[in-house]
Every structure is written in structure tokens, then in C-alpha cells.
C-alpha positions as CSV (number, residue, x, y, z in Angstrom):
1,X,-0.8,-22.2,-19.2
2,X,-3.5,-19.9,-17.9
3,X,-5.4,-22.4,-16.0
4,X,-2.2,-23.3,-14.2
5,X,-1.3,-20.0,-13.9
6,X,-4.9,-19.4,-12.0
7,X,-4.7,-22.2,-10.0
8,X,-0.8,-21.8,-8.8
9,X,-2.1,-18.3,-7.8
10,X,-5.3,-18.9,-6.0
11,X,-3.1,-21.3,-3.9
12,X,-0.9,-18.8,-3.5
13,X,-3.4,-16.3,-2.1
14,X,-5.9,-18.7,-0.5
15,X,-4.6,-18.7,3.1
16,X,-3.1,-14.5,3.3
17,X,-5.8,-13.6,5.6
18,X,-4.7,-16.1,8.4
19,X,-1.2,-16.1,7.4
20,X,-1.7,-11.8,8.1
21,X,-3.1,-12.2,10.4
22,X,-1.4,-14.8,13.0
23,X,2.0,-13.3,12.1
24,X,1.6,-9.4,11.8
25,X,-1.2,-8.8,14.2
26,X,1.4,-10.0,17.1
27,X,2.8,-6.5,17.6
28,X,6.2,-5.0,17.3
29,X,8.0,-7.4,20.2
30,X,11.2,-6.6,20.7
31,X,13.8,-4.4,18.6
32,X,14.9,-6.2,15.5
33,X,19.3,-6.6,16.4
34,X,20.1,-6.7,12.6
35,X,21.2,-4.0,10.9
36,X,18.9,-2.4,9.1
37,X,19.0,-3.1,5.3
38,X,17.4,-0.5,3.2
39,X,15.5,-1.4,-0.3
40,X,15.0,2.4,-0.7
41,X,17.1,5.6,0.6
42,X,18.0,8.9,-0.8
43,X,21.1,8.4,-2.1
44,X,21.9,4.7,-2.4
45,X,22.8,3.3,-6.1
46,X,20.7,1.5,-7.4
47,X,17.3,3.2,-5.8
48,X,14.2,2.0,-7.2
49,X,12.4,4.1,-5.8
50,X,13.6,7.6,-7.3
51,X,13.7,6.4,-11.3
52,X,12.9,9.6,-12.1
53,X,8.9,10.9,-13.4
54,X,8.7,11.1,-17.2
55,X,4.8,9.4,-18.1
56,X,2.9,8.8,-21.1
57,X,-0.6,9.6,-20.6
58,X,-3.2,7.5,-22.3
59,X,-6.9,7.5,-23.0
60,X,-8.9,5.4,-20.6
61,X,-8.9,2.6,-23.0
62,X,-5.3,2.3,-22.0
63,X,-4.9,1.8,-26.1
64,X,-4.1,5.5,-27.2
65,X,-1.2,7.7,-26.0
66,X,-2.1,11.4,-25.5
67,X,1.2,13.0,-24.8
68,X,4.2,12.8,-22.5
69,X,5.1,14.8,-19.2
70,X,7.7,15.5,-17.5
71,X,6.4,16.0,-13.9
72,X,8.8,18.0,-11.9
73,X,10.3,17.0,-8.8
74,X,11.5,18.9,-5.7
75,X,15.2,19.1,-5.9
76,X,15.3,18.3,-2.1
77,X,12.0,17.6,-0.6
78,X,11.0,19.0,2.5
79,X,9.4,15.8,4.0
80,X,9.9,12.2,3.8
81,X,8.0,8.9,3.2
82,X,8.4,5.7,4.7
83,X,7.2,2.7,2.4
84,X,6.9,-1.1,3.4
85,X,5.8,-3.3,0.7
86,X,3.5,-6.7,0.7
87,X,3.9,-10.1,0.5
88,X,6.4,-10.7,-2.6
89,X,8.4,-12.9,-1.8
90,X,9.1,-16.6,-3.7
91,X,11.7,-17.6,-1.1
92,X,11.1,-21.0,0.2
93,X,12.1,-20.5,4.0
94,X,8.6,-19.2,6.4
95,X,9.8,-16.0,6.5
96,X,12.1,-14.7,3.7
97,X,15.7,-13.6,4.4
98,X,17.3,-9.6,4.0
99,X,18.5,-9.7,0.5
100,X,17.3,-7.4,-2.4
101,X,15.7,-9.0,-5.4
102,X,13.7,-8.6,-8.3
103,X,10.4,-8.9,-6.2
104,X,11.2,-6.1,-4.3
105,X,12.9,-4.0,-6.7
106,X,9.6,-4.5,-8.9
107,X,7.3,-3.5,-6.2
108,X,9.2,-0.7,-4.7
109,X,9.1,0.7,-7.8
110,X,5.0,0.1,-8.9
111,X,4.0,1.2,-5.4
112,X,6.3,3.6,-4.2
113,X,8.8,5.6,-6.4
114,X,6.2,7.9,-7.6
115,X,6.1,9.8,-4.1
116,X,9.3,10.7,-4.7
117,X,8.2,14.3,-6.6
118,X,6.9,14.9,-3.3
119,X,9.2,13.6,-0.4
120,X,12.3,11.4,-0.4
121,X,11.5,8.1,-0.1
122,X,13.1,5.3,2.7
123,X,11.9,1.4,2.5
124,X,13.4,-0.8,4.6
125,X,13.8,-4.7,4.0
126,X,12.2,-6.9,6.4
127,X,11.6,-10.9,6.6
128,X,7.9,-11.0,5.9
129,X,6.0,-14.1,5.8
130,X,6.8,-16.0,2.5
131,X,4.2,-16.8,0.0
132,X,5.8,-20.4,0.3
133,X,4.2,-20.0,3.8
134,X,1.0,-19.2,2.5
135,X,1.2,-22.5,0.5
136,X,1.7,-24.1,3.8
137,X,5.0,-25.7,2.2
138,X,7.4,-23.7,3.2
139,X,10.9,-25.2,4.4
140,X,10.5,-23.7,8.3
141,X,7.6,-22.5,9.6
142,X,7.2,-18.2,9.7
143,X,8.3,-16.9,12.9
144,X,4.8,-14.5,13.6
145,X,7.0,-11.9,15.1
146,X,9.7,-11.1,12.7
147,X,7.8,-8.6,10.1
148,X,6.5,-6.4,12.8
149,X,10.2,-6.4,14.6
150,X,11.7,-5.5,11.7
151,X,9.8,-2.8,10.8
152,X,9.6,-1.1,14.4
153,X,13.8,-1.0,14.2
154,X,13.4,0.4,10.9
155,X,11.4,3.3,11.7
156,X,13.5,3.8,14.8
157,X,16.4,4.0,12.9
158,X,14.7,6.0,10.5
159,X,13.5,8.7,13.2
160,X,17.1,8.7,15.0
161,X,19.3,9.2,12.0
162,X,17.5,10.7,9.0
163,X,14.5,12.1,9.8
164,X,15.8,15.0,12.0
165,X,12.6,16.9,12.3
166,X,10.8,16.4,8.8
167,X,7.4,15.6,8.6
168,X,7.0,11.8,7.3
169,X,4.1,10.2,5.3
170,X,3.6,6.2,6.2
171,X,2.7,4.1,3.1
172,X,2.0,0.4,3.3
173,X,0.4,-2.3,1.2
174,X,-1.4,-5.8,2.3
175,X,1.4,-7.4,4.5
176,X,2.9,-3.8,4.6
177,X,-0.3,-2.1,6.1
178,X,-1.2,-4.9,8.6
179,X,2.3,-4.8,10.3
180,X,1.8,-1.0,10.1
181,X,-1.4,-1.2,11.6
182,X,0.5,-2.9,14.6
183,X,3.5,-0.7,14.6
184,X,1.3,3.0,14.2
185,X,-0.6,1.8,17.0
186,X,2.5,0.8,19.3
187,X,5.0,3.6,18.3
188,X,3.2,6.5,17.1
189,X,-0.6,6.7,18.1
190,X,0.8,6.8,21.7
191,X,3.2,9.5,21.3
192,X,2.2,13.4,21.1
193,X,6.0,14.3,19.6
194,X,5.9,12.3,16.8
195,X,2.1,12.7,15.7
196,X,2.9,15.9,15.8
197,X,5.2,15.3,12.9
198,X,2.7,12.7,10.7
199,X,1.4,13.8,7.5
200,X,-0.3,11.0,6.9
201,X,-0.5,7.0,6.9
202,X,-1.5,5.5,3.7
203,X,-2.9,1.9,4.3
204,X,-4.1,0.3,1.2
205,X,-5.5,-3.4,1.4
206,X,-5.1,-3.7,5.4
207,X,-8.6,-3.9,6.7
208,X,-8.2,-0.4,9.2
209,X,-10.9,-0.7,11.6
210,X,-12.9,2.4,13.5
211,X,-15.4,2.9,15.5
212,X,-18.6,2.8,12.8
213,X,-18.8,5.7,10.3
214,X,-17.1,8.0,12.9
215,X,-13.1,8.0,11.4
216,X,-11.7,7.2,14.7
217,X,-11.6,4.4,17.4
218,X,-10.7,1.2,16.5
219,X,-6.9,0.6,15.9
220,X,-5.9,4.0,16.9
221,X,-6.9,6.8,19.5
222,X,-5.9,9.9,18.3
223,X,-5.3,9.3,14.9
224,X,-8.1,10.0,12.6
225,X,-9.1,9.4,8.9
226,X,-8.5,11.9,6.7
227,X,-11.2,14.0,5.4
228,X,-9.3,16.4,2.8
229,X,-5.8,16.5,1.4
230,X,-5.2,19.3,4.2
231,X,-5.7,17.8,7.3
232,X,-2.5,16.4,9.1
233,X,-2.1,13.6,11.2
234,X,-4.5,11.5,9.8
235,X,-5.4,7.9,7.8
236,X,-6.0,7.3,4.6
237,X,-7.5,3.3,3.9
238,X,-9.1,1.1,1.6
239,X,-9.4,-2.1,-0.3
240,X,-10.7,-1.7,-3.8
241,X,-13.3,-4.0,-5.9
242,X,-15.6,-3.4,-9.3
243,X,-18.0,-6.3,-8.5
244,X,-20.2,-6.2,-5.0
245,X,-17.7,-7.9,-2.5
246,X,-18.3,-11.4,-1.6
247,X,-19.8,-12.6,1.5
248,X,-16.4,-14.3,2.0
249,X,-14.4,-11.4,1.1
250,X,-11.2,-11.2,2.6
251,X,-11.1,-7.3,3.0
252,X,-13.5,-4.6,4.2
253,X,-14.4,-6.8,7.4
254,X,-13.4,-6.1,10.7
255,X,-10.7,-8.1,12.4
256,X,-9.1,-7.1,16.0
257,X,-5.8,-6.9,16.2
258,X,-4.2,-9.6,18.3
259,X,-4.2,-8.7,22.3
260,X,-6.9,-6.0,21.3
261,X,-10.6,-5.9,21.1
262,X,-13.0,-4.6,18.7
263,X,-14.5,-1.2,19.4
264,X,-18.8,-0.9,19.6
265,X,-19.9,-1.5,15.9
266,X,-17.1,-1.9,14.2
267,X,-16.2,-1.0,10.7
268,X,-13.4,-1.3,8.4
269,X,-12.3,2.4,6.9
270,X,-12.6,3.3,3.5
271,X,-11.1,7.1,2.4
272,X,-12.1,7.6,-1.2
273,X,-8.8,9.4,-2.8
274,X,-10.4,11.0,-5.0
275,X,-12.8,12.5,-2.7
276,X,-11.8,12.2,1.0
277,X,-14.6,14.1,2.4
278,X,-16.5,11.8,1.3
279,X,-19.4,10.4,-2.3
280,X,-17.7,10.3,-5.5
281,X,-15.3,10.9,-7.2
282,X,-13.0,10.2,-10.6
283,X,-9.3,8.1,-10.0
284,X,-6.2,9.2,-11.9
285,X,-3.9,5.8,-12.4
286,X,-0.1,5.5,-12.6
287,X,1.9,2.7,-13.2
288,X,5.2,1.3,-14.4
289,X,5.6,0.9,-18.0
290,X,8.1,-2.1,-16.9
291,X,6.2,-5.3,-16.7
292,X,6.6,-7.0,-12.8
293,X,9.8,-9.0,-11.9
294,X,8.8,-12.2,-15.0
295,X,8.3,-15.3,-13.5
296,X,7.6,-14.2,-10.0
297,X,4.3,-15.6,-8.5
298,X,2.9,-11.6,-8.4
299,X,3.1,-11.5,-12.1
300,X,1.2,-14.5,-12.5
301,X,-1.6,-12.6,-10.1
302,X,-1.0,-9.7,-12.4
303,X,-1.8,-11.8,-15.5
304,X,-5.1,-12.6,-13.9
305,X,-6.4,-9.3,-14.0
306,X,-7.2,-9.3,-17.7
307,X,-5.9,-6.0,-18.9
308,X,-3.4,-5.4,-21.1
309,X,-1.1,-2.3,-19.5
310,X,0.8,-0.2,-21.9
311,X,4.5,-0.5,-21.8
312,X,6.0,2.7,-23.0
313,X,9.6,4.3,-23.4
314,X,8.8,6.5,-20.5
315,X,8.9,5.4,-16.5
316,X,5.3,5.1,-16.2
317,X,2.3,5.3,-18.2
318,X,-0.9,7.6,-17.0
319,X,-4.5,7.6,-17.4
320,X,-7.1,10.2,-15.9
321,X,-10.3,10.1,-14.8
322,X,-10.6,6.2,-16.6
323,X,-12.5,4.8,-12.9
324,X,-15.0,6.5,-11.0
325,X,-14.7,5.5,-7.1
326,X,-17.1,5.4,-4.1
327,X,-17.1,4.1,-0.7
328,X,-19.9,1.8,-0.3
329,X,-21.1,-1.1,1.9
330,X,-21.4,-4.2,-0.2
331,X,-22.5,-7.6,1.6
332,X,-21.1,-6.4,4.8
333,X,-18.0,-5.3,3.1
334,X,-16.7,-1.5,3.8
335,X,-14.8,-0.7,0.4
336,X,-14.4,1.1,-2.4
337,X,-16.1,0.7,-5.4
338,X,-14.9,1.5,-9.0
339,X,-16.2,1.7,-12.2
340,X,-14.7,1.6,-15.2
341,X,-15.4,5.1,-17.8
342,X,-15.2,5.7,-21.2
343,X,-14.2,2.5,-22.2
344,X,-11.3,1.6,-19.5
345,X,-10.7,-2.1,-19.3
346,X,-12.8,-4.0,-16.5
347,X,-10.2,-6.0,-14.5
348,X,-11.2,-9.3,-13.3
349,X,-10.6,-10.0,-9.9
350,X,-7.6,-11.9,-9.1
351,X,-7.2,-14.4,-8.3
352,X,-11.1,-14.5,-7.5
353,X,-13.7,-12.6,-6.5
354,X,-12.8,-12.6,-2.4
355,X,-9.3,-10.6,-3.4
356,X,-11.3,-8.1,-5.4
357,X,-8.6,-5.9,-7.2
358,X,-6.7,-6.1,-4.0
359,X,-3.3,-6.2,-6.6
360,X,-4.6,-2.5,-8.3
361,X,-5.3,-1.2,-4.8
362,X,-1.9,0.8,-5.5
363,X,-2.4,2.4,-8.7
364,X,-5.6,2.7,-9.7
365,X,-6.1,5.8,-7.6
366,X,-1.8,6.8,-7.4
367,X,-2.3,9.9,-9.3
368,X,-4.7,11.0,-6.8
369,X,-2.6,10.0,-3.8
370,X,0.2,11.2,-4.8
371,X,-1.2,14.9,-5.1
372,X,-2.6,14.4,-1.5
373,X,1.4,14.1,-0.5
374,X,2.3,17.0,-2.1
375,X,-0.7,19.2,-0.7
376,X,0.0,17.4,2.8
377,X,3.0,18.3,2.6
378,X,2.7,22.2,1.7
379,X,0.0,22.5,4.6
380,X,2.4,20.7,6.6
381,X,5.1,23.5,6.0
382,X,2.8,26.5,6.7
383,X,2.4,24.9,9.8
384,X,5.7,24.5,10.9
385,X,7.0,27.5,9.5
């Protein structure tokens, strides 16, 4: 069962990074006419993504529960985030349809619901590129432009009829970062007004590219990466491994976006969260005590990783301090590097050494991200007033 299991998901993953990158990179294209249908938004029954905060914290070894917490939440938080998730989906179509299922549900929920003691949290639905299209089996072939339309709608809809001022955070994932890559650079880099109202854009596994060790360039003009959990405006990126990256790795390496050109030496940004101006620094984790949507091809990827995670009574389950993190340049890679502490579990790299821990990029460091939000958005309010 495991060596299936390993082989189903190394074809699963095998072709993402041209499958990324011939259908996100195309840019926004025209506004999506759909409604837009929203996996997350204050309000809505059921909302994964507000399941409320309690958290068992463990010892690094993940075997040993300390205590539990009660985090508290703002009762109506002062600024908003704006999610979009990664390839999930085990539809069999190119690009998968509008309706809510367990894949979503489960990721919304690992990657996003925690920000929700910080700002209220709105997700939209969009028909990403399939994993059966990364099989190359799918039943019609992925429309390129789709994701990227989609998303643009969303976060126009978002801006016109619930954002009404509020400073917004950006958060993607894999997929989720590489059509925000396109959509940042199309609808907000350009435009004073709204920049003006970014905390932040949180692009994990996405492959950000600057303008060498400088922070800016690159994808966007005026939008640089963050260098403490003050500064406003700004990027936060990386792609996490424990093992020096492959020369084959699919992350850390520089890749234009399409219609674009690469700036003078080129890099791919890494923003250490646990120390943003930079060296090292120690990673707080947070994850869901509920196992992954069973059966999906995700938690077969999950399996791979070789850890067993607790699965508590409470939301989520905690650990502080179990990785230490640094940015680093391994075989031409740009990412960031963690090691395990005090007898946390060494995840194996799934589903091989080229994805790195691309599927902890998430959580490992959440607890640390997560406080970033919160301090973002308190500077964000002395600001404003």
C-alpha cells in the first residue's frame, strides 16, 4: 500500500511545475462572468475557516502534550484576509468545477482558519487546474486562463462589497501563490490606492522572483519584501526543505512570468518568518488535529512525509520552537532551510526530494505568521488612525 501510495503521488506531482506554470502565469484575462462562490466568508454556515482557536501544545517530539490554550480572537477584526488555496482537487475535468468539497474544506481549514484571531477571513472558489491534469489524463484539457480569471473577479468583488476601506492581507499557497503572483502584479502593484491599503502578501511555495538579494524587482515594482512584522505593503515568500535542494528542484529557481522578462540576476525570495530581517531563527507550527479530507490524493502526499501528527480533542495541535529556519542558497536554490530541534520528527520529502516539504510550507512556520498578521495589523491601525 505505501509503495502505491508513493508512486500514485509522485505521478501526481511530477508535471506541477509546467502545469503552474502554462496555466497561471497567463495573467488575469478577462473578468470571470460567474458569480462568485465563496469557500470562506464571515458569516456563511458552514465556514471552515473560523472553527474557532482552542490548541494543544506539544513537545517538539510531537509525542507529549504540554497544555491547552485558548487563544483569543478579536470579536470583530479590524482587517481582513484574502486566502486562495493550491491544487486539491481529484475532479477528473482539466480544470475543476465551483462546488465545495472535502478537499477544499480540508485545506481551507489547515492553511487558512488560523488567521482568523487576527482578521476575518474570505476564500473564494476558483476552477484551478485539476491534479487529473497533472496526470495528463484528465477528461478535457485545462483552460490556462480560468484560475487567474477567477481569482481577479474575486478580489474585485471582494474590494467593491466587503472590504470598504480595511486593510487586507493576501495569502496563497502553490497554485494559490502563482495565480497571485499574476493577479498582485496586474491589479495591485500598479495601483497607489490600493497598496496603500496592503498589509501584506503571503506567498508560500510560488517561486517570487526579485532583483538578486535586493527585496524588490522582479515580479513587482513597488512592492517589497518584508523585512519585520511592522512594515506594510510588503511580501512575505518561501519554499521550505530540511535536505540541500536538488539540482532539479522545482522551487527556489527563477521563472518569468509569461509575457514578462526576468530582471538582471535574478533570484527567487525567501523571508524567513521567524526572522524577517534576516539569519536565523526558531519556527512555531500549528496544525489541525483533523487528519486531511481521507482518500483524497493530498493525504496520500501527507502520508509521505513520515510523521505521525497528533490528533487531539482540540482544533489544532501546537508545537514551539521544534525547527530552526534559515534562508540559504543550496545548489542554486533560494530557500529556506529547517532543522529539526530537540527531537522533532524529520519529515521526508514528499513525494521526493525536488518537492522538498513543499506540503509543510504552511504550518511549519504558522505560529510565526500568524503573529506577523496580528502585529501588521496593529501598525496598520496606528497608521490609519
Amino acid at each position: 500500500m505505501i509503495d502505491r501510495a508513493l508512486i500514485s503521488a509522485r505521478l501526481v506531482f511530477a508535471g506541477l511545475a509546467t502545469i503552474l506554470a502554462v496555466s497561471l502565469l497567463a495573467g488575469p484575462g478577462a473578468a470571470s462572468a460567474h458569480a462568485t462562490v465563496w469557500l470562506c466568508k464571515p458569516g456563511a454556515r458552514p465556514d471552515p475557516c473560523a472553527p474557532g482557536l482552542s490548541t494543544t501544545l506539544y513537545t517538539p517530539t510531537l509525542t507529549q502534550p504540554l497544555r491547552i490554550t485558548h487563544p483569543k480572537a478579536s470579536a470583530n477584526p479590524p482587517i481582513d484576509c484574502f486566502y486562495v488555496y493550491p491544487t486539491v482537487s481529484d475532479e477528473k475535468t482539466g480544470n475543476s468545477d465551483l462546488k465545495i468539497q472535502s478537499t477544499e474544506r480540508s485545506i481551507a481549514l489547515y492553511q487558512a482558519s488560523r488567521y482568523s484571531q487576527y482578521c476575518k477571513v474570505y476564500a473564494p472558489m476558483y476552477r484551478q487546474a485539476t491534479l487529473a491534469a497533472l496526470f495528463g489524463n484528465s477528461t478535457t484539457p485545462p483552460n490556462p486562463q480560468l484560475p487567474a480569471q477567477d481569482v481577479t473577479a474575486a478580489l474585485e468583488n471582494y474590494l467593491k462589497h466587503y472590504n470598504h476601506g480595511r486593510g487586507f492581507v493576501l495569502i496563497g499557497h502553490s497554485q494559490g501563490s502563482f495565480v497571485l503572483r499574476s493577479v498582485i502584479g496586474k491589479v495591485i502593484d500598479p495601483d497607489p490606492a490600493l497598496r496603500r491599503h496592503l498589509l501584506s502578501a503571503i506567498l508560500m511555495g510560488g517561486n517570487v522572483v526579485v532583483q538578486g538579494n535586493s527585496g524588490v524587482g522582479g515580479d513587482f515594482k513597488h512592492i517589497p519584501a518584508c523585512r519585520s512584522d511592522t512594515q506594510l505593503g510588503c511580501v512575505i515568500a518561501f519554499s521550505t526543505f530540511d535536505q540541500p535542494a536538488p539540482s532539479n528542484s522545482f522551487f527556489g529557481r527563477p521563472a518569468a512570468l509569461a509575457g514578462e522578462t526576468l530582471p538582471p540576476n535574478p533570484e527567487v525570495l525567501c523571508t524567513n518568518p521567524a526572522s524577517l530581517g534576516g539569519g536565523a531563527g526558531l519556527l512555531d507550527s500549528i496544525a489541525p488535529s483533523a487528519p486531511f479530507a481521507p482518500r483524497s490524493s493530498l493525504a496520500a502526499g501527507i502520508k509521505l512525509l513520515n510523521v505521525s501528527f497528533p490528533q487531539p480533542a482540540t482544533v489544532y495541535w501546537a508545537t514551539d520552537g521544534a525547527y530552526s529556519a534559515k534562508c540559504v542558497d543550496s545548489n542554486g536554490s533560494h530557500v529556506l532551510m529547517i532543522t529539526a530541534r530537540n527531537g522533532a520528527p524529520t519529515p521526508t520529502p514528499s513525494p521526493n526530494a525536488q518537492w522538498g516539504l513543499h506540503l509543510l510550507d504552511a504550518n511549519v512556520g504558522l505560529g510565526n505568521l500568524v503573529r506577523i498578521v496580528g502585529a501588521e495589523g496593529r501598525a496598520y491601525l496606528k497608521h490609519t488612525g
